[in-house]
N, C-alpha and C positions, 0 to 999 in steps of 0.2 A: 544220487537217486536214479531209479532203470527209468527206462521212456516209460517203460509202461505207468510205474508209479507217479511218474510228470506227467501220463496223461490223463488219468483216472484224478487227479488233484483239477487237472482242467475241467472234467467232467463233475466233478464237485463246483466248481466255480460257474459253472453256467446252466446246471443245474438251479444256483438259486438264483442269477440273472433271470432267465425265462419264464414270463406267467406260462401258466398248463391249465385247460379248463378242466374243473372237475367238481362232482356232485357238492351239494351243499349240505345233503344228509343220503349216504350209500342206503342204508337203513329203508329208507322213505322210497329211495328207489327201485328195491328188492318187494318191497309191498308193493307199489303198483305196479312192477311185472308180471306178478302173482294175476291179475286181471285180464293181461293182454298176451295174446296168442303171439308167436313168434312171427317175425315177417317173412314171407316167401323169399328164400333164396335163388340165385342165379341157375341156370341150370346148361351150360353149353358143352356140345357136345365135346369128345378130347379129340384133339386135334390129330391126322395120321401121321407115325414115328416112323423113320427111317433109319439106316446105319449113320449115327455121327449124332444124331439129335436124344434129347431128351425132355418131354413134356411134364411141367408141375403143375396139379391140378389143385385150389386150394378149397377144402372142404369144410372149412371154418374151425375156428378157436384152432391146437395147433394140429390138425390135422391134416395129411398129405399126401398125395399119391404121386410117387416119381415114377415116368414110365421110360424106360428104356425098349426097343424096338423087341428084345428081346426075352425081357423082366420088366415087371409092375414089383415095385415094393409100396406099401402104405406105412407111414409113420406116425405114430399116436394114434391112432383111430378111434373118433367117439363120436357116437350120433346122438346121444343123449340128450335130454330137453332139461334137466337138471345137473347143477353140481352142489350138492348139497342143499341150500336154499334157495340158490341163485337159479332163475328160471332161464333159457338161454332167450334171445333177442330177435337171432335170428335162425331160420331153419337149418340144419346140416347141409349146404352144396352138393353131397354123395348121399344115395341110397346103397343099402346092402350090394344091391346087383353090377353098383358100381363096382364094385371089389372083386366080382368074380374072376378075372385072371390075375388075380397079384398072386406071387410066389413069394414074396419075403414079407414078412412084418417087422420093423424097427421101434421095441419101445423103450422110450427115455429112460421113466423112471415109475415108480410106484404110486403115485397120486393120478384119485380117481377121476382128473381131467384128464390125463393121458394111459395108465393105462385103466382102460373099459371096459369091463369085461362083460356085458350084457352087447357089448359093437362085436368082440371079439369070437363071442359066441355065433355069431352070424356069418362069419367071415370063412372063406376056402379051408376045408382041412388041409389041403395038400401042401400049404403054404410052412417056409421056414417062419419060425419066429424067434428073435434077439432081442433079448432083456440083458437089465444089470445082474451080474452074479448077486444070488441070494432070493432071485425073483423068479425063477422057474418052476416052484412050486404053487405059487399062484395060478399060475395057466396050466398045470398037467393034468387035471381031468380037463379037459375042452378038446383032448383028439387031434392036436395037430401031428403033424407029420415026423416036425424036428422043434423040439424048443432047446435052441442055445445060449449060453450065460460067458456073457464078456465081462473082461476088464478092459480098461482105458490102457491103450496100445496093442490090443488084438486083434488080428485077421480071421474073416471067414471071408467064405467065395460060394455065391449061387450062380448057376448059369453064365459062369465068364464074370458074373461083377462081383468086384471087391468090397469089403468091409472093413472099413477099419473103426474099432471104436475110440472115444478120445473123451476127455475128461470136464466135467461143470463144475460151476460154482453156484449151489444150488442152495447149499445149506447141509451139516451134518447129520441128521434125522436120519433112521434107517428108511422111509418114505421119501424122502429128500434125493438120496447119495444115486446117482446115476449115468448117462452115459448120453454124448452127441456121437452121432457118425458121419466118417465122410464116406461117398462110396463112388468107384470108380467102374464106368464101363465103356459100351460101345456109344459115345458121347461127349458131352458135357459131364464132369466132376460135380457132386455135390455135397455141401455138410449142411446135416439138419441138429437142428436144439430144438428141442423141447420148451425149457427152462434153462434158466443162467442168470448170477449177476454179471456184469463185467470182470474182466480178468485177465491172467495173465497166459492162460491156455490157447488161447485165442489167437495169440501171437507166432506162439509152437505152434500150433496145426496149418496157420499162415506160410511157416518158416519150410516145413515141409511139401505141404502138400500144395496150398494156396489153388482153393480149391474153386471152380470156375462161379458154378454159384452158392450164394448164402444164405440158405432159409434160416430163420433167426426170429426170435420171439419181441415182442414190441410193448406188451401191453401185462400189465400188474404191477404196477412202480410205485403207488400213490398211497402210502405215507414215504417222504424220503427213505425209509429204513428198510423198507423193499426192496427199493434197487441192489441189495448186497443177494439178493437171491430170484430177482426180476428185470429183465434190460428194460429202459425207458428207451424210447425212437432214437433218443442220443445218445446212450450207451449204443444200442445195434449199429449205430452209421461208425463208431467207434472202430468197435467189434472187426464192421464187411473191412473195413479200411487194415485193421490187423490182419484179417483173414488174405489180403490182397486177391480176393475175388474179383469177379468180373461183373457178375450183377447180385443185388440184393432182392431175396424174397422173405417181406413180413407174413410173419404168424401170430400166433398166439391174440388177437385183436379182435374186436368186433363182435363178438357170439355173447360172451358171459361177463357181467359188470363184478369183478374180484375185487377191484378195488377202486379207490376214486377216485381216479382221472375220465369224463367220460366218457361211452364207450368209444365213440368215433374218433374223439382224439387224438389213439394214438396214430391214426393213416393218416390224420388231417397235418400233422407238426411231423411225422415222416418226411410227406409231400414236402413242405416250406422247409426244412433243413435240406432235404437233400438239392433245392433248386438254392438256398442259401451257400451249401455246398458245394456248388457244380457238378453233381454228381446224380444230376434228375435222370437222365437217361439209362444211367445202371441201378435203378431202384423201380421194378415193380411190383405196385399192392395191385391185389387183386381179388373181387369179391368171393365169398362163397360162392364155390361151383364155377370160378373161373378158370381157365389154362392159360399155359403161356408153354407156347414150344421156345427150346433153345438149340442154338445148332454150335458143333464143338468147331470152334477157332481152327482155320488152318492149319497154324502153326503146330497144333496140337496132335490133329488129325497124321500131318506128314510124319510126326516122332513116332505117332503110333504103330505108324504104316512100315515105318523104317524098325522098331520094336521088333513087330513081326515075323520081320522078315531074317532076323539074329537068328544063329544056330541055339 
């Protein structure tokens, strides 16, 4: 049996060891959202980027803006107050004007939580944007600049940073089928997910790249039969640990109740595993509209520096 397969057998097994609090009727609480106004979100300013850093700023549900000193890229972008019936909780962390210097856009995949197209419409034209192959016709009346269409192990490069895209376990649905990327620049490394169950991808992109941080999705797991297409908090700590990352950053959490574990949950049992773990100091959540600057490791910095300087 591969680790991966004896690990993901563990993660079944303590999966049903562990209570998870969770609605008593999802239904019941989709109705009285319907009544109450979303809460004010966090709103701080982004923090000033230098050569070697990178700031992730989390804009709720799984929306993100990574900035490099150089590049602003957003991933998934959605301010939207609905996902179908589901009213959101809390307010978007980002407004529109937030967006104004991003150059790249990264979207997952085709569902109307990530990509948005009434956000998108808002958003810089001059801006690239990366979708799954199949998905560019979606966005091409909206004016952008460059819409490009990946497969899982392709590069592009905006302004010095790299792209690579890399593969989910999301589920087969033409809606479903899509794309994580890690991207590399003047900084800290990052791979972002959208969507995923657990998997064995996660280990490949680990095995390569091992990318410094791991924004990674937390929240939709609840009925058991989710997780093959939604990481629970112990799938992603799973996941960062594959990824051989440096710090973990949750997504996908907090904004919109999909399913029913509730909503806070999953930050709350993040928290308590990873301090179970020993791994609380590489794992930050953080509200809507919060930042977190990261600064790239010496070590990193020197290779880069030494890269360089190569004919």
């Amino acid at each position: 049996m591969s680790d991966v397969s004896t690990r993901a057998n563990e993660l079944g097994r303590l999966h049903r060891e562990i209570p998870v609090r969770r609605y008593r009727s999802l239904v019941g609480h989709w109705l009285a959202r319907w009544f109450r106004p979303p809460r004010p979100a966090t709103h701080e300013p982004v923090p000033t980027i230098g050569p070697g850093q990178l700031a992730v700023t989390f804009g709720g549900h799984a929306t993100v803006i990574a900035r490099y000193h150089d590049l602003a890229i957003a991933f998934d972008p959605m301010l939207g107050r609905w996902v179908g019936g589901v009213r959101r909780a809390v307010e978007p962390g980002l407004a529109p004007g937030d967006f104004s210097d991003v150059g790249l856009i990264l979207i997952s995949h085709r569902h109307a939580d990530h990509l948005h197209l009434p956000t998108l419409r808002r958003l810089p034209r001059s801006a690239t944007v990366v979708v799954p192959t199949g998905t560019a016709s979606w966005i091409s009346t909206l004016g952008f600049a460059r819409v490009i269409e990946l497969q899982p192990g392709a590069d592009m490069a905006v302004r010095g940073v790299q792209v690579t895209a890399a593969a989910t376990s999301h589920g087969e649905d033409e809606l479903a089928r899509g794309l994580s990327y890690v991207v590399r620049g003047d900084g800290p490394s990052a791979y972002l997910c959208g969507d995923s169950g657990y998997f064995s991808g996660f280990a490949d992109i680990g095995t390569r790249f091992a990318p410094d941080i791991a924004i990674l999705p937390i929240g939709g797991f609840l009925p058991a039969s989710f997780r093959s297409r939604h990481m629970s908090p112990l799938d992603a700590l799973f996941a960062f640990e594959d990824l051989r990352a440096r710090m973990l950053v949750p997504i996908h959490h907090g904004a919109f109740a999909l399913s029913y574990e509730e909503l806070d949950e999953p930050a709350r049992w993040l928290i308590e595993l990873a301090k179970t773990r020993g791994v609380r100091d590489h794992v930050h959540v953080m509200a809507a509209g919060q930042s977190e600057r990261f600064v790239q490791p010496a070590a990193a910095a020197d290779r880069a520096t030494t890269d360089r300087g190569k004919p």
